[in-house]
Every structure is written in C-alpha cells, then in structure tokens.
C-alpha positions in Angstrom: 21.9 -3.0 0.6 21.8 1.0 0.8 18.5 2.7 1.4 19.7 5.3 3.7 18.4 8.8 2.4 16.7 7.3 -0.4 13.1 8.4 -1.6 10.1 5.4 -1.5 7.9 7.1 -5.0 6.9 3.9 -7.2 7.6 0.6 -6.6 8.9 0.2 -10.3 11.7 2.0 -8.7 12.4 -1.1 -7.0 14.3 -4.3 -8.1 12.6 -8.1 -7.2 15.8 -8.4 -4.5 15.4 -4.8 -3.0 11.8 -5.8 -2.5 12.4 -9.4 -0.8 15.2 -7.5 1.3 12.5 -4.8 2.8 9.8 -7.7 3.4 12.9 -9.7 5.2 13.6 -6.8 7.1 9.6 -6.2 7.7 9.9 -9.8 9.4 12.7 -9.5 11.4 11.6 -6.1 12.5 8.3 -7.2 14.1 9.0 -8.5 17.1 9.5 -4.6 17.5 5.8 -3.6 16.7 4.8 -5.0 19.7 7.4 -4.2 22.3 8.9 -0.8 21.0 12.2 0.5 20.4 14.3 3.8 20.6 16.1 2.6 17.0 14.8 6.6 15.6 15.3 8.6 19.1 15.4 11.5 18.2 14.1 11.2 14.6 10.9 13.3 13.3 8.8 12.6 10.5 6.1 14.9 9.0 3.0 13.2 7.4 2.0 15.6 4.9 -1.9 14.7 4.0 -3.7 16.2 1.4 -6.2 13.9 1.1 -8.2 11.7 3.8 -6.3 8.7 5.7 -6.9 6.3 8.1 -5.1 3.4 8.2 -2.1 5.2 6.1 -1.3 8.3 8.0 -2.0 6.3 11.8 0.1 3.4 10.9 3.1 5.4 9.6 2.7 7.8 12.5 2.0 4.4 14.7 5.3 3.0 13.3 7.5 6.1 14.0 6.7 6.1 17.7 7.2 2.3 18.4 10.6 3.2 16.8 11.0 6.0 19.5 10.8 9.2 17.1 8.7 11.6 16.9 5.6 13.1 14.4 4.4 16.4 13.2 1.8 16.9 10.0 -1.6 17.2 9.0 -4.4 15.3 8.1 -6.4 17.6 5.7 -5.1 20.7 3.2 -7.6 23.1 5.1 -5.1 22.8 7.8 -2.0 23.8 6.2 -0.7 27.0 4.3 -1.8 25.7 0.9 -5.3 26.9 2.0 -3.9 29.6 1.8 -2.4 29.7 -1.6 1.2 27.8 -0.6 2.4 25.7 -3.3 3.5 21.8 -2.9 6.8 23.0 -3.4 6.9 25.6 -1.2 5.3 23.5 1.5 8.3 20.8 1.0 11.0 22.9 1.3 9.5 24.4 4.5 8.8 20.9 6.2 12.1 19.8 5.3 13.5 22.0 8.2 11.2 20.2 10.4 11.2 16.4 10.0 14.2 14.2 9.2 11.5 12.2 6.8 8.4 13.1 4.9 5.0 11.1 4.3 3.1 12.6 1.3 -0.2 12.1 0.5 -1.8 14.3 -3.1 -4.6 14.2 -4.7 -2.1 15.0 -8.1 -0.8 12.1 -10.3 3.0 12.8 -10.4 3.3 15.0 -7.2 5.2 12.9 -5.1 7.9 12.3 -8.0 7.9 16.3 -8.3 8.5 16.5 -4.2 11.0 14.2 -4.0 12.9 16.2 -6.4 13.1 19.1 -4.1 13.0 17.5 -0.5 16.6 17.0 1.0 15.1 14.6 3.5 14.0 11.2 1.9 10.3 11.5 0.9 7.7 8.4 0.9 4.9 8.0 -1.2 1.7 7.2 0.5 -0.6 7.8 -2.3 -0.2 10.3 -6.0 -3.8 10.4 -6.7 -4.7 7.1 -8.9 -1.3 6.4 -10.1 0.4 4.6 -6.9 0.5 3.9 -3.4 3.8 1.5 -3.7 3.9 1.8 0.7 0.9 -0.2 0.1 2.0 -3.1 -2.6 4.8 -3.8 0.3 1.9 -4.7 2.6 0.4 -6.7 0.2 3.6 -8.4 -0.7 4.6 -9.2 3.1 1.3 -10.6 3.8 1.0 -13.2 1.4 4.5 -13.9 1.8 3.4 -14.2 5.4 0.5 -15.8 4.9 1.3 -18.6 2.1 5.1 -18.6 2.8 6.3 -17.6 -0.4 4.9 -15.4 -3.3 6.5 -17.0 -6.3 3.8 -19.5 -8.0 0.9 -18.4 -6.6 -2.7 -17.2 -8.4 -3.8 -13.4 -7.4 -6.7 -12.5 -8.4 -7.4 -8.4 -8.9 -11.2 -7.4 -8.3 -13.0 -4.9 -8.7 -11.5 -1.0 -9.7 -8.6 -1.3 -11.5 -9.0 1.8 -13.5 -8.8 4.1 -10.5 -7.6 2.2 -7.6 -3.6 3.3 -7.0 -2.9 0.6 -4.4 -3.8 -2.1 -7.5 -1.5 -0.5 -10.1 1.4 -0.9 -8.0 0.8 -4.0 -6.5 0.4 -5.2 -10.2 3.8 -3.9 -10.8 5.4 -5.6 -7.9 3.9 -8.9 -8.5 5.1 -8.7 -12.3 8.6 -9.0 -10.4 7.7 -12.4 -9.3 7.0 -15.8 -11.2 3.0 -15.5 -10.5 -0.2 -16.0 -12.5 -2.1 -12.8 -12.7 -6.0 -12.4 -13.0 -7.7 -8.9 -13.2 -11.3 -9.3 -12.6 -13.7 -6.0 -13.5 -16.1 -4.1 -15.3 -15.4 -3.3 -18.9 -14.9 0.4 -17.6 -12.8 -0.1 -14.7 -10.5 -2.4 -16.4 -6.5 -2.1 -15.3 -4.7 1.1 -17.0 -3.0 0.8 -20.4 0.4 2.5 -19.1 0.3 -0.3 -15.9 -0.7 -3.5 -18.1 2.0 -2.7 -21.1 4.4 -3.5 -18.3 2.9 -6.0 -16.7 2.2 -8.4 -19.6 5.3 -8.5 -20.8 7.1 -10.0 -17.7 4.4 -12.6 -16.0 1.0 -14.1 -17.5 -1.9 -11.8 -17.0 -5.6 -12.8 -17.8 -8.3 -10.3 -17.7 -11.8 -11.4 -16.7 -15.4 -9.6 -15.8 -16.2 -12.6 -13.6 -14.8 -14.1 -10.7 -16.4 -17.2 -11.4 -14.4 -19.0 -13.5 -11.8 -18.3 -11.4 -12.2 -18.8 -7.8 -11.8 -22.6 -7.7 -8.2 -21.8 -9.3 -6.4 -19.0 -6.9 -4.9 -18.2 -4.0 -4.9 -14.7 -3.1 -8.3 -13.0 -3.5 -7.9 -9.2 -3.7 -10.5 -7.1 -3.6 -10.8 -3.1 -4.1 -13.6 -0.8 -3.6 -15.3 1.8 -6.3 -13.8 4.4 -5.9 -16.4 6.9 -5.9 -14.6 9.9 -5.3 -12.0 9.3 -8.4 -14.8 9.4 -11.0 -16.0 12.7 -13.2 -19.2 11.8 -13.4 -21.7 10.6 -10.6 -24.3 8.9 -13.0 -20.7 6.8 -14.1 -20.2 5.4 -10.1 -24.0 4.6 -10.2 -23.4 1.9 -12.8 -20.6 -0.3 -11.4 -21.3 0.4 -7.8 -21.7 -2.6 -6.1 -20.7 -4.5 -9.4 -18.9 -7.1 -7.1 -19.7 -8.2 -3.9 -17.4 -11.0 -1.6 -20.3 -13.3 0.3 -20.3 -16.3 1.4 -21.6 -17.7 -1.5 -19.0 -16.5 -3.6 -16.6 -18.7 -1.7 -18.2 -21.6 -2.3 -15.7 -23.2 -4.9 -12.8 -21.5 -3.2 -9.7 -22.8 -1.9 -9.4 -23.8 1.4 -6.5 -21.9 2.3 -7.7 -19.1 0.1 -6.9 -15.5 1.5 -8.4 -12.4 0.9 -6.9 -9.4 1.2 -8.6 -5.7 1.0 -6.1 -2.3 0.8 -9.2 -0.8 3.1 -11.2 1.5 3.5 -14.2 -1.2 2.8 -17.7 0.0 2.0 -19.8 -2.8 0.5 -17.5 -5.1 -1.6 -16.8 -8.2 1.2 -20.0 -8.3 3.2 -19.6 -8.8 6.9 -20.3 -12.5 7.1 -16.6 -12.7 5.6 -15.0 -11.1 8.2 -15.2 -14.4 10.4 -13.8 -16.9 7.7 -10.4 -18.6 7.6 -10.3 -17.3 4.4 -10.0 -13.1 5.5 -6.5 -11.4 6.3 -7.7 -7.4 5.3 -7.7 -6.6 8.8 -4.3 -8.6 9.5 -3.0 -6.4 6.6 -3.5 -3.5 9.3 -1.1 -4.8 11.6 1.5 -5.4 8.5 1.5 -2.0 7.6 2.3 -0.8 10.9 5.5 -3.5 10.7 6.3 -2.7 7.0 6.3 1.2 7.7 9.0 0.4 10.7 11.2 -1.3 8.8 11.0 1.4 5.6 11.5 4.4 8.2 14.5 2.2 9.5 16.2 2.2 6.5 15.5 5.6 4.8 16.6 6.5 7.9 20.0 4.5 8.1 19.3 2.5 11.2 20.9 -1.0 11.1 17.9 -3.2 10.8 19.5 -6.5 12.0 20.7 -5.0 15.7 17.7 -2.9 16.9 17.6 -1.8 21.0 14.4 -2.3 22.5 13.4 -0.2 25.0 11.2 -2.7 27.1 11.6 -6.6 27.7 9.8 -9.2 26.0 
C-alpha cells in the first residue's frame, strides 16, 4: 500500500483497510520506540505550531528522533514570521526548503487542507482548529485495538465536548469505518456537529445521550474529552457546562470490568485523580501510542519500508 509522499489532513481521507494497515504497521513498528532506529537518517521534519502542544508536537518530534532524523519548528506563532505579518502560505512554501516533512498545527478550520495544497513535501495534520486532529483518531484506534484486540463489535462511548473537540469528530469518523455501536454522551449545547454526524449515522448505529448512566453497564471503551474553554465565544457559555461531567470512582460503579478509558489529553477536571490508578485507565498509555503511531506515519510518508527497519542498538 503506497503512502509515500502522501499528505495525512482528515481521516475521511482514509479507507477502513488503509487504516488497519497504519495500526499494523504502528504494531510492528514498536519494538522500535524503545530501542531506536536510523530508518529516517538523514530526514528532517518541521513541526509548524500555531497553537499550544504538549503531547502532539513532543511525540511527533519524539518519534522522528527514535527514527534517526532530525527536527526544526516552533511551538508558538510569536516565534515565527507570521508575527510579523507572513501568511500560512508563505510560511509553507518557505519550510518546505527545510524539512523533508511538515507537522501543522492552526487555530483555522480548513488550513491544513489549504497547506497541503501548496507544500511539495507531505504535510500532516495535527490539529485544524475544531474540525480534526485525524493523527489523533489513529491513537485512539491502535489503542483499543491494542487494548481489547480488535475494534469491530465493541461499544464507545463519546463524553463530554462534542461540539468543539477536533480529536472526537475524527475519531467518530474513523470508528463509522468499523462495525461498532456508537454513544455520544453531552450537554444539549455541546452535542456532536451536524456536518460529522450526517456521516456518521448513515454507516454504523449512533445513539446520542446527556447521561452516562444508562450506559455505562453496556460499553467498552469510555472516552472522555475536556471543555474546551478556549474554543467558545462567550465566557458566561463555558461557565454553564464546565464540569458538566466528571469520571470518579463512583461513576464506575456499574462498569465493565475490562472497561477502558481513554482521554486525547490535556485533562483538567473531567477524570478525577482517583482514576488514574484503576484497571480501567489507558489515557496515559495513549501517550506512549502516539509516540509509536507517529513512527510508523513519518515511516511511510516518508517511503521507508516498514516491515525491514535497522535498528541502531541491540535489544
């Protein structure tokens, strides 16, 4: 399958067997994450940040020196020429000269589609304001599949901001690819996007609830998304739903045993600590998966056989 050179912008650019294929070469790549590998010698990529990271910028970066390449970018506009007045555009067709692959990060729905269009190196998605963050929905994907040992037939649950929270709409996409029971659990106001659930209900069964109640005896995969406070217009509008729901312990009362719950992170107040030390919690194991899932998609953007890497050290 032929990803070399290709851009990574929405993940309904992706077919159910491309997706399987990156998540198979996600597992057979991580034996890699921990040992290293000189697979991109030689290879640069330029994380391009326009809004604040963590977990995305330093596992992407993380990922491309465990595959022996290199990494230029920036973390914050303020640090780049559009402070000064240099259009997105402008800014991609300089960095293009630089990196062999680009990691973009706006704060502007569309503008990693408008990139790609102009960038002769393969551009990757990590975030177009609330529209998507399909690097993400990979993660999600190869944890469960890691976690539960398969993805077809299981029960995910959505909770919390659906309206606002990119790394939901495109995981919602991607599970609509699979033969999985769907429930979207959130305020009236936050409920998922018209554009993301026209798609979604007409390929898989899709419930919508404002309580995870009814529900939590029944599913599998518990994912949970903060308020995104930054997203809304109006302050006095976060006030009302913040905190709206909260993971305790309590909640997981009625759960399954084998239950997991995942979290794109940054967390704020939605899982309360206490969670962090049951079976049940896999948001910080998602961490580790990103690092492997960003290997394997700078592996093959960047035409580098998956299946015979060279390590660098011994195991």
């Amino acid at each position: 399958m032929e990803f070399k050179g290709r851009d990574i912008i929405s993940i309904e650019d992706l077919s159910q067997q491309e997706i399987n294929y990156i998540l198979d070469v996600s597992q057979s790549i991580e034996p890699l994450a921990k040992v290293g590998s000189d697979m991109l010698r030689g290879k640069i990529l330029a994380t391009l940040f326009f809004e604040p990271s963590t977990r995305t910028r330093l596992s992407f970066e993380t990922a491309m020196l465990k595959l022996g390449g290199g990494c230029i970018g920036f973390a914050e506009p303020v640090l780049s020429s559009t402070w000064k007045g240099e259009n997105l555009v402008d800014t991609i067709r300089t960095v293009e000269n630089y990196a062999d692959v680009i990691v973009l990060r706006h704060s502007l729905e569309g503008s990693a589609r408008l990139a790609a269009e102009f960038s002769c190196v393969p551009l990757i998605n990590a975030g177009s304001g609330a529209e998507e963050h399909p690097t993400q929905a990979l993660i999600d994907l190869y944890t469960m599949r890691k976690e539960k040992g398969r993805i077809d037939g299981l029960r995910v649950a959505l909770v919390g901001d659906l309206r606002y929270g990119r790394a939901v709409h495109s995981l919602a996409y991607a599970l609509a690819l699979f033969n999985v029971e769907l429930y979207l659990v959130s305020p009236d106001t936050l409920r998922m996007r018209k554009d993301v659930l026209n798609v979604i209900k007409n390929k898989i069964s899709v419930t919508e609830y404002t309580s995870l109640d009814n529900i939590i005896s029944k599913i599998d995969v518990l994912y949970v998304t903060r308020i995104q406070k930054e997203r809304f217009p109006e302050a006095t509008e976060y006030a009302k739903v913040k905190g709206a729901y909260r993971i305790e312990l309590k909640t997981l009362t009625n759960a399954k045993d084998d239950l997991i719950i995942l979290h794109p992170l940054p967390r704020v107040d939605e899982i309360a600590p206490e969670v962090d030390t049951t079976p049940q919690a896999r948001y910080f194991q998602q961490v580790w998966n990103g690092i492997v899932v960003r290997m394997a998609l700078l592996s093959l953007v960047l035409g580098t056989p998956p299946d015979c890497p060279k390590t660098n050290k011994n195991p």
